[in-house]
MARPASE-717803 format. One record per residue: residue in three letters; x, y, z of N, C-alpha, C in turn; residue number from 0; chain. Coordinates in pm, whole numbers. Layout:
N
+------+--------+--------+--------+--------+--------+--------+--------+--------+--------+-----+-----+
: type :     nx :     ny :     nz :    cax :    cay :    caz :     cx :     cy :     cz : seq : mol :
+------+--------+--------+--------+--------+--------+--------+--------+--------+--------+-----+-----+
:  ala :      X :      Y :      Z :      X :      Y :      Z :      X :      Y :      Z : NUM :   A :
...
+------+--------+--------+--------+--------+--------+--------+--------+--------+--------+-----+-----+
//
This chain:
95
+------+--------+--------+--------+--------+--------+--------+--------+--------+--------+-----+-----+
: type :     nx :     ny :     nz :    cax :    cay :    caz :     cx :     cy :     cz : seq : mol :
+------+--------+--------+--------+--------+--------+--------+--------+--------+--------+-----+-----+
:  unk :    975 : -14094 :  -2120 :   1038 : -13972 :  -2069 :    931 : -13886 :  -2002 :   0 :   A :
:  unk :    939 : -13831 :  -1887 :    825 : -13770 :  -1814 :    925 : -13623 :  -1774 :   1 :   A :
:  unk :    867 : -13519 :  -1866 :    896 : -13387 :  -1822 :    800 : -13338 :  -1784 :   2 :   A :
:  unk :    835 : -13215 :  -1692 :    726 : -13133 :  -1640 :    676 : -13058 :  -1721 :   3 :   A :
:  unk :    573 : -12981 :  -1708 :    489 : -12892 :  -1765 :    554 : -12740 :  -1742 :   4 :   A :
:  unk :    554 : -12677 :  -1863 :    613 : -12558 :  -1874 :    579 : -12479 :  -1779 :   5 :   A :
:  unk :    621 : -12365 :  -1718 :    505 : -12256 :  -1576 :    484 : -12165 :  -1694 :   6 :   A :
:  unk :    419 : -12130 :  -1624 :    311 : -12003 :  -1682 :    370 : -11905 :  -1678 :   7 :   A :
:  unk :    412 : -11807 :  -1777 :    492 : -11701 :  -1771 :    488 : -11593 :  -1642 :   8 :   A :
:  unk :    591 : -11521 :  -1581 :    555 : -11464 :  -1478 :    509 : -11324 :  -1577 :   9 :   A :
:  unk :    440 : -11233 :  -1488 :    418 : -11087 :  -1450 :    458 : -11035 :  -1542 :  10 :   A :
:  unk :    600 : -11034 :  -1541 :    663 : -10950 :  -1635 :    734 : -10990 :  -1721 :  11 :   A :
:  unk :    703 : -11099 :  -1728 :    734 : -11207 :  -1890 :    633 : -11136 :  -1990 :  12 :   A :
:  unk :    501 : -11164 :  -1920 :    400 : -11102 :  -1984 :    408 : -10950 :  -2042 :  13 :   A :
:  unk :    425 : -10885 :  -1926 :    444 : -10733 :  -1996 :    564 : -10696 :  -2077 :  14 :   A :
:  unk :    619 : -10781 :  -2057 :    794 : -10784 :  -2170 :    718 : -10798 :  -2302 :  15 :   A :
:  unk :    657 : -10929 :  -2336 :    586 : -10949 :  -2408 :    485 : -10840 :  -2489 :  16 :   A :
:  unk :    374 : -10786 :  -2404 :    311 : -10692 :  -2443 :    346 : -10572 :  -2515 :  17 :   A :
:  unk :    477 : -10560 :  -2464 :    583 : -10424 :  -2473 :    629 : -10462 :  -2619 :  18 :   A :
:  unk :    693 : -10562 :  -2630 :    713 : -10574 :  -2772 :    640 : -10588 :  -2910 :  19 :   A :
:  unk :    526 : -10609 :  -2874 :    391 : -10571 :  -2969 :    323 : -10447 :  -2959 :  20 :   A :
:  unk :    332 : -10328 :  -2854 :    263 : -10241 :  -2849 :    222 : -10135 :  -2982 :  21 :   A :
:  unk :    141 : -10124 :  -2977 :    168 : -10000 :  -3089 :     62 :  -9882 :  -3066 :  22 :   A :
:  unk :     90 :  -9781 :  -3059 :     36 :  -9656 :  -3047 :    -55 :  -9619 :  -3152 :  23 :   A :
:  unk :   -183 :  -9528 :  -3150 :   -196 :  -9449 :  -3291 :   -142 :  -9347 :  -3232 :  24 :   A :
:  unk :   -151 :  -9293 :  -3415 :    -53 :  -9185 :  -3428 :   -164 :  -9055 :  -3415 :  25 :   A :
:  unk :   -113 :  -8942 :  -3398 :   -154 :  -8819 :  -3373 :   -220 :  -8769 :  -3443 :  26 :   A :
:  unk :   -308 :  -8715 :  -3502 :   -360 :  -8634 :  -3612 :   -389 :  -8449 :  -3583 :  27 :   A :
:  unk :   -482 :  -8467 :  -3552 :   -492 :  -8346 :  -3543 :   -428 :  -8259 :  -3401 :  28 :   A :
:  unk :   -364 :  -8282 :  -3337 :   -278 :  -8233 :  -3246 :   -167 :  -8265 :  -3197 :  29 :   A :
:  unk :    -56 :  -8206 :  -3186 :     42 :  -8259 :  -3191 :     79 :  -8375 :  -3054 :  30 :   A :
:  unk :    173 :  -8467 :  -3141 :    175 :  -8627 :  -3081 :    386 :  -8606 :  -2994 :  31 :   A :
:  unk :    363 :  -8726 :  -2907 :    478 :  -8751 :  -2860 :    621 :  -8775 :  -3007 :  32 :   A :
:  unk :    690 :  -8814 :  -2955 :    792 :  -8836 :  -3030 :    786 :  -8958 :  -3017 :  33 :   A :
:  unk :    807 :  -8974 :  -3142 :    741 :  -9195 :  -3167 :    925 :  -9206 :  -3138 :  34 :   A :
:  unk :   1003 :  -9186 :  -3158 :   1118 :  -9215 :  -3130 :   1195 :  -9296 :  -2977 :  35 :   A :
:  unk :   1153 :  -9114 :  -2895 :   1150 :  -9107 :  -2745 :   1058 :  -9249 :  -2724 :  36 :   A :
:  unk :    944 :  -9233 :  -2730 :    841 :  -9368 :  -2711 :    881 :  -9490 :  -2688 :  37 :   A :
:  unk :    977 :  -9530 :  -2826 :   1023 :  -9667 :  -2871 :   1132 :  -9686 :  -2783 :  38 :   A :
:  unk :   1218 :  -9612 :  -2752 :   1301 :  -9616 :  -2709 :   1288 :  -9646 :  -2589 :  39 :   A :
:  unk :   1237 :  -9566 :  -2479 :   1184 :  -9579 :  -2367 :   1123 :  -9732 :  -2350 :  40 :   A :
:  unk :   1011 :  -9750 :  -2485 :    951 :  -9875 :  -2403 :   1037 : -10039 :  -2426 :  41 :   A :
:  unk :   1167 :  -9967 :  -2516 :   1279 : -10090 :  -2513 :   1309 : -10093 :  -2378 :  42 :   A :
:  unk :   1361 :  -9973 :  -2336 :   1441 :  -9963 :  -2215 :   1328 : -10092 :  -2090 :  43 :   A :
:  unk :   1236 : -10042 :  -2054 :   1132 : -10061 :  -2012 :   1139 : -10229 :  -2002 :  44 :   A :
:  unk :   1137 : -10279 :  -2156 :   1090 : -10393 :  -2160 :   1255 : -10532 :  -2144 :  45 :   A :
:  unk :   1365 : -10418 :  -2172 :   1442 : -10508 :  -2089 :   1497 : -10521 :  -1976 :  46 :   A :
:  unk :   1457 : -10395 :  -1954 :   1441 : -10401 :  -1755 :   1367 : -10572 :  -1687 :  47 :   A :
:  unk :   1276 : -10555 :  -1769 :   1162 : -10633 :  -1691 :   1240 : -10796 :  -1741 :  48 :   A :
:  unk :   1331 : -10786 :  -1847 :   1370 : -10911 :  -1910 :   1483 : -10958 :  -1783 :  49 :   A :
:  unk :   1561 : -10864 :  -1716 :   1679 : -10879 :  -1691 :   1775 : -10856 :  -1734 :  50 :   A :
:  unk :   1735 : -10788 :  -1882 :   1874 : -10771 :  -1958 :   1887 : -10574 :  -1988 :  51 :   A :
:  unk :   1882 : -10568 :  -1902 :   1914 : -10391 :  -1864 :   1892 : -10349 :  -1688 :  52 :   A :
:  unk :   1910 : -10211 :  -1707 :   1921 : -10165 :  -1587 :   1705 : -10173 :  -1481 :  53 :   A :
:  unk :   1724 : -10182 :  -1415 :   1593 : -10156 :  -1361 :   1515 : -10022 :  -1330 :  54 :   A :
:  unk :   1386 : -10049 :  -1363 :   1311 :  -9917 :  -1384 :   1173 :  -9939 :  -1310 :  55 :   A :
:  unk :   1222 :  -9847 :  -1197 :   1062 :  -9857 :  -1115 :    955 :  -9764 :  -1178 :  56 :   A :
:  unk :    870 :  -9813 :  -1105 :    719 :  -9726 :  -1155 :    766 :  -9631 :  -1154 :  57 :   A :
:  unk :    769 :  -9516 :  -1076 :    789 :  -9417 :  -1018 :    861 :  -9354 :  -1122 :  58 :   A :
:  unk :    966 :  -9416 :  -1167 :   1067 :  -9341 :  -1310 :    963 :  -9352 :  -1445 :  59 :   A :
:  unk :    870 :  -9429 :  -1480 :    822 :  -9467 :  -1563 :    666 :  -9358 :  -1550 :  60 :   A :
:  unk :    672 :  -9355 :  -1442 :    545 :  -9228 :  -1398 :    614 :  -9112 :  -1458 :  61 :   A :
:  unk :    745 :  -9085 :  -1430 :    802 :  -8943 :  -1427 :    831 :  -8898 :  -1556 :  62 :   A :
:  unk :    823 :  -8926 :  -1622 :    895 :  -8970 :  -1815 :    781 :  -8811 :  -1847 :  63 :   A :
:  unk :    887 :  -8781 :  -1891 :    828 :  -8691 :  -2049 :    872 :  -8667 :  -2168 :  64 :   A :
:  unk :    802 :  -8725 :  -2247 :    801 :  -8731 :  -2370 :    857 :  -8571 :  -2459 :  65 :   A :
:  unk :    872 :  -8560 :  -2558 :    935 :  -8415 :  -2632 :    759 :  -8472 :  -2740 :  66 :   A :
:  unk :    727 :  -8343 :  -2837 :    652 :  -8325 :  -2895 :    724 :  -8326 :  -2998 :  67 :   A :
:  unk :    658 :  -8432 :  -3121 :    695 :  -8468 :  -3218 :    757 :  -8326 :  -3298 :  68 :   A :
:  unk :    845 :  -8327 :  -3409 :    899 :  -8223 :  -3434 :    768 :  -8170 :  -3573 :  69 :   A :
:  unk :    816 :  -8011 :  -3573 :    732 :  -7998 :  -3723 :    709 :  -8064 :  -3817 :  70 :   A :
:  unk :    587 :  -8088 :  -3853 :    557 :  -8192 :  -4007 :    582 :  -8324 :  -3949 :  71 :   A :
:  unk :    614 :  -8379 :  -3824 :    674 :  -8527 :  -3792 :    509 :  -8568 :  -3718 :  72 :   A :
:  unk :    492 :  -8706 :  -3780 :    365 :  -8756 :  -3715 :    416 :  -8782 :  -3594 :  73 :   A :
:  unk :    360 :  -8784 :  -3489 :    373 :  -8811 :  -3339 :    304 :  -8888 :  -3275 :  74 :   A :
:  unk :    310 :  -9012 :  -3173 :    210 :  -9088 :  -3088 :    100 :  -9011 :  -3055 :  75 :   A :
:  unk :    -42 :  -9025 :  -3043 :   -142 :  -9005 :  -2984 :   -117 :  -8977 :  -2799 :  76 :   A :
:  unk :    -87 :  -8872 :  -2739 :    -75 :  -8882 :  -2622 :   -122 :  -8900 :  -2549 :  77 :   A :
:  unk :   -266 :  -8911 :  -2545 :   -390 :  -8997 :  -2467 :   -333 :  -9125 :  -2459 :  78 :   A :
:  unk :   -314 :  -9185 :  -2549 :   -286 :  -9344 :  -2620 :   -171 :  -9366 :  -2508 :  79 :   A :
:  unk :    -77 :  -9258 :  -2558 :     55 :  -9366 :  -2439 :     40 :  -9322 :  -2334 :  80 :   A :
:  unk :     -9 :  -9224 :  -2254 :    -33 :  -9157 :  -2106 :   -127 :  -9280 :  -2026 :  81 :   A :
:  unk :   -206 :  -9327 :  -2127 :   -300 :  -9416 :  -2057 :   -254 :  -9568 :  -2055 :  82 :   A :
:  unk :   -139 :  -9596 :  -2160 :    -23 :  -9753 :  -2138 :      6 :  -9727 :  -2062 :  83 :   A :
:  unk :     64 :  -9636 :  -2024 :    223 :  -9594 :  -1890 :    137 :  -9592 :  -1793 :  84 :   A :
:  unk :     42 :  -9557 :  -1757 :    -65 :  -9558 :  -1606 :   -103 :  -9714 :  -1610 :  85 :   A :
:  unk :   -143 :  -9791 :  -1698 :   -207 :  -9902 :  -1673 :   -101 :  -9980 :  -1621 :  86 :   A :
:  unk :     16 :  -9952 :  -1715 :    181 : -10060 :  -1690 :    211 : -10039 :  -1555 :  87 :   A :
:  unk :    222 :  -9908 :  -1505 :    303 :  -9878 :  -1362 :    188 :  -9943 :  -1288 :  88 :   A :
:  unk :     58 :  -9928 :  -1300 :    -36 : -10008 :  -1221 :    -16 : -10117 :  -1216 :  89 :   A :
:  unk :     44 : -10211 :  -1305 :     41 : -10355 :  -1334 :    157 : -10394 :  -1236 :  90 :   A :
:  unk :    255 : -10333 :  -1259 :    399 : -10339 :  -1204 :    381 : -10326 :   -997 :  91 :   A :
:  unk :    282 : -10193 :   -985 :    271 : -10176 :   -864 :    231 : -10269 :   -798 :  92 :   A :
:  unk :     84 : -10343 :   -864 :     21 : -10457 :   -774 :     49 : -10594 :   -837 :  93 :   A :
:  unk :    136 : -10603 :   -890 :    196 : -10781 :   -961 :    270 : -10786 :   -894 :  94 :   A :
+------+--------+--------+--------+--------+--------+--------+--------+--------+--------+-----+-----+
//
């Protein structure tokens, strides 16, 4: 039996991928995103890229703002995800 060789995941197989392992630190001493908003978003995000949702250009993914975690609520590090979302839309722009 002679099958072909699997292809190499595309572009955004990969970042689908990535997306579903990501993980943020969390905030400490200043207040953090809403880990909620976050997760949510980077579902949205990551089944865009699957095919199995609506599509999301850079440009929307540039535009995103996050809410600040609520009182007493730990929150994402916002360095941490400001600097995913720039690298991703970069990835997206030139892939």
């Amino acid at each position: 039996m002679n099958t072909a060789p699997a292809s190499p995941p595309s572009l955004r197989e990969q970042l689908a991928q990535e997306l579903g392992s990501v993980q943020f630190p969390q905030s400490r001493l200043q207040p953090g995103y809403d880990r909620q908003e976050v997760d949510v978003f980077l579902a949205r995000i990551r089944a865009s890229l699957l095919g199995d949702g609506p599509a999301i250009a850079p440009a929307q993914i540039d535009a995103v703002a996050f809410s600040t975690a609520g009182h007493r609520q730990t929150g994402y590090d916002r360095g941490a995800v400001d600097a995913f979302f720039t690298a991703l839309t970069t990835s997206l722009r030139t892939g």
